[in-house]
N, C-alpha and C positions, 0 to 999 in steps of 0.2 A: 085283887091280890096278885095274881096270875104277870098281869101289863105291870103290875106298878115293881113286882118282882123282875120280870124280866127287863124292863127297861131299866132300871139299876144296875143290873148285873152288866149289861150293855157298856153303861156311863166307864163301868167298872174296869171291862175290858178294854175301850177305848182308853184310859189314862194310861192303862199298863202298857198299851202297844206305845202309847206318845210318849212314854217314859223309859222303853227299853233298852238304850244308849245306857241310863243310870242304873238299872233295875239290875241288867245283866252282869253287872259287876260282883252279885250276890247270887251263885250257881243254886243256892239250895232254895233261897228265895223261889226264884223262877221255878224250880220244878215244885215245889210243893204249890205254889199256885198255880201252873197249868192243869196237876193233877184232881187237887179241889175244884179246879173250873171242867174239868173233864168229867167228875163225876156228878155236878151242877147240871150238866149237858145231858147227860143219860139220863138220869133220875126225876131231873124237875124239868128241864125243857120236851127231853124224848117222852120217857113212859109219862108223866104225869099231866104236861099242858100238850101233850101231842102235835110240839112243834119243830117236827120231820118235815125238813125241804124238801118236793121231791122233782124228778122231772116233768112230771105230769103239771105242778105247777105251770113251768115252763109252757108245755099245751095253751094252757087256761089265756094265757100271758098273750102267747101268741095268736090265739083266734080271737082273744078280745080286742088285740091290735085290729084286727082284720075283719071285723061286723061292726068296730064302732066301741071305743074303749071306755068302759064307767067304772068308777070303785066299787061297786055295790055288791059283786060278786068276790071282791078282797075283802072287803069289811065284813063278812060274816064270819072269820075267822081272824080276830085280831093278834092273834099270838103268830101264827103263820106271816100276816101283814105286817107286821112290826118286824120279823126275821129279814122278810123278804128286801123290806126298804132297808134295812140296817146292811143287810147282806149287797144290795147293790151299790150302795152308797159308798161305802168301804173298799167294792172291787175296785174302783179306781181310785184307791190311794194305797190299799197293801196287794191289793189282786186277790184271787182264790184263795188264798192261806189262810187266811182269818176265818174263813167259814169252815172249810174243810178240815181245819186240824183244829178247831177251837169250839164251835157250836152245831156240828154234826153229829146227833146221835150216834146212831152206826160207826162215824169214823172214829168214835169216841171206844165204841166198845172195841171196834177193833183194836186200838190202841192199846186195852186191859186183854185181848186178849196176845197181843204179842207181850205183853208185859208177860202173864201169866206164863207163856210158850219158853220164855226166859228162864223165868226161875224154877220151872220144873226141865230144862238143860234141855230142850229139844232143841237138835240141830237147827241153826240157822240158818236158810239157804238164801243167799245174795245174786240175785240174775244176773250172769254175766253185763258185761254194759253195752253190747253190740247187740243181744237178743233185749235189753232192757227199753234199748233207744226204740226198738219194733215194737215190741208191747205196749210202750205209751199211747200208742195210735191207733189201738182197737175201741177205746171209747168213744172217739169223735164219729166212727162209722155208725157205731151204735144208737149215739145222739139223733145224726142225719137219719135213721131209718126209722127210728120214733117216730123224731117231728112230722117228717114227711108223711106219715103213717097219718096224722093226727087230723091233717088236713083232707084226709080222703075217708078215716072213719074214726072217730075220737074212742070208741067201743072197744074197735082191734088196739087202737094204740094204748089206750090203759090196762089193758089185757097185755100184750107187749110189756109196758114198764113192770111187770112183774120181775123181769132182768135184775130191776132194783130188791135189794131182801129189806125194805123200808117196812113195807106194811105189814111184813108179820112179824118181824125183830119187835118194830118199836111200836105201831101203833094197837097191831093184837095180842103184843109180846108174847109171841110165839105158840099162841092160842090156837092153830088153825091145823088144815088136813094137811098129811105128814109128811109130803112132794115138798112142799112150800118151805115147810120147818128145817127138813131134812138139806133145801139148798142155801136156808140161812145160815144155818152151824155149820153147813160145809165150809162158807167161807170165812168162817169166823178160825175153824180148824185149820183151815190154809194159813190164814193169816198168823197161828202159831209159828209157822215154820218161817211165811213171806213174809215182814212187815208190809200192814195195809195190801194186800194183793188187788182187793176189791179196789180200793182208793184209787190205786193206780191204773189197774191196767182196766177195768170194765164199768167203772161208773160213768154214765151218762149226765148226769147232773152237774160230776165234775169240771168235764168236758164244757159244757155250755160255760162254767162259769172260768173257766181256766182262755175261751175268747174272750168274752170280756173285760177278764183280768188283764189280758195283754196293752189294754186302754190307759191302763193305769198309770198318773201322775209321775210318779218319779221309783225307781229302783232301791229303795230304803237300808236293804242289811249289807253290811261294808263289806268290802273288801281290799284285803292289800297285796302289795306287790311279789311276796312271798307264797300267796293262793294259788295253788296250782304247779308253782312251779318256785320252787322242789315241793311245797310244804302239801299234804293231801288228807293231813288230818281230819279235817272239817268233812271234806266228803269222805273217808272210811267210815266215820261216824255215825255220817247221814243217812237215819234205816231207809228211808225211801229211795235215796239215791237221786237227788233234786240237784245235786254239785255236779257240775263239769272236771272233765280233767286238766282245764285250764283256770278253775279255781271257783269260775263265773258260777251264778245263782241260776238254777232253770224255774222259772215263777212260775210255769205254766202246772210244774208237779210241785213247788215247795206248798208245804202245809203248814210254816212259819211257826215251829217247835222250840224255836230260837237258841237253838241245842249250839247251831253255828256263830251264833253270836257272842255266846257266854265263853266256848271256846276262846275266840278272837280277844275277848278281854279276860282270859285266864293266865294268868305268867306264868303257869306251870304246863300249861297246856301249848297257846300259840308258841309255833316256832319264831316269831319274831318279837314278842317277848322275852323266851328265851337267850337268845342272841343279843338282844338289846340289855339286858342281863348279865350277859356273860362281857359284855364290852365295858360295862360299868365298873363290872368288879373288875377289869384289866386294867380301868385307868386308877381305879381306887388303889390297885397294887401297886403301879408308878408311879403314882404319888405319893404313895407311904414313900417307895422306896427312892424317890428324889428329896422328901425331907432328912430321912436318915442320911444319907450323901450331906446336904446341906449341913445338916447339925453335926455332923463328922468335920 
């Protein structure tokens, strides 16, 4: 029930992403299904089939490259297995996004809990974008010191990945001595104030999959000529801040929330809709007002 569920949901998600050009056309559509699919994630993928990515995977990945590689140690957890391959499959065609903002436990709650951070008005604080651009870059250190860990003592390094608040959020849900608990809800508390803090600035996991996003087939969510310059809508928007100030997409941090997409096809929203709008109705005016001429 577990596989036959989650691969649906899969099939499921996969349409919506191949259909998003259409889909995004309908704002309230897309967020009541990302929101249903976010609490699918937490519920039934995280607490329930205990299918939390973690870095530590990644270990598993890597030394089994390196003594000699068999499934037999993936197949023992087919909910994991099935994430895993879905999740790599997919990095090179949307990149990191689709996992990260879509089938990540953790990045899921987080996401309820900046919702929540919201509507009870706590301040929002948005990191400047000079210190933002530096904090992106504390994850990949963190990655490199794992891995590297892993290869000299797999003990210390999974000790180590406790960095991640993976296993006691989702898999002990928060079951555990109060060091542990205490740094999971810290960051859940941050993340009232930061959106995704963890996401961005200190996940390791991310990190590994945000390299091999970079592989990724083609740059999928649009952009126009008005992106950036003047128009900055989409990145004010953008709670993670994954927009450049020249309009351009940063894949390496989008979580593909498609927040900027729906914009782009909102005519009340994009500036170039608007203007394209406002041209329409100038020639509809001169043309009213060259038939009254005419028929004068």
């Amino acid at each position: 029930m577990q596989i036959a569920l989650l691969v649906t949901s899969l099939i499921v998600l996969t349409v919506f992403f191949a259909r998003q050009k259409t889909l995004s056309r309908h704002p309230e559509l897309v967020r009541r299904f990302r929101w249903g699919f976010l609490l699918f994630t937490v519920f039934f993928i995280g607490f329930y089939a205990q299918g939390q990515l973690s870095v530590v995977n990644i270990y598993t990945l890597l030394l089994a490259l390196w003594d000699g590689f068999t499934l037999d140690v993936f197949l023992l957890d087919p909910v994991l297995f099935i994430l895993w391959t879905y999740t790599f499959v997919t990095l090179f065609v949307w990149g990191r996004g689709l996992f990260c903002g879509w089938l990540c436990p953790f990045g899921a709650l987080q996401e309820m809990a900046a919702w929540l951070g919201q509507k009870l008005r706590f301040r929002q604080i948005r990191v400047p974008e000079r210190w933002h651009r530096r904090l992106i870059l504390i994850k990949y250190p963190i990655l490199l010191g794992l891995v590297g860990t892993a290869f000299i003592s797999l003990t210390l390094a999974e000790q180590l990945a406790e960095v991640e608040p993976f296993k006691t959020s989702i898999t002990l849900v928060f079951w555990r001595y109060w060091p542990f608990v205490a740094y999971a809800l810290g960051l859940l508390m941050i993340g009232m104030f930061i959106h995704k803090f963890y996401c961005r600035y200190l996940c390791p996991l991310g990190a590994g999959l945000a390299v091999l996003g970079r592989f990724r087939l083609f740059s999928w969510l649009d952009r126009i000529d008005r992106c950036g310059s003047p128009c900055q809508h989409c990145k004010n928007e953008c709670g993670i801040n994954a927009i450049r100030k020249d309009g351009q997409i940063d894949y390496d941090e989008c979580i593909q929330c498609l927040e900027c997409v729906v914009i782009l096809r909102d005519e009340t929203q994009c500036v170039d809709s608007i203007v394209r709008g406002k041209q329409q109705l100038r020639q509809q005016q001169q043309a009213q007002i060259l038939a009254t001429d005419a028929s004068a």
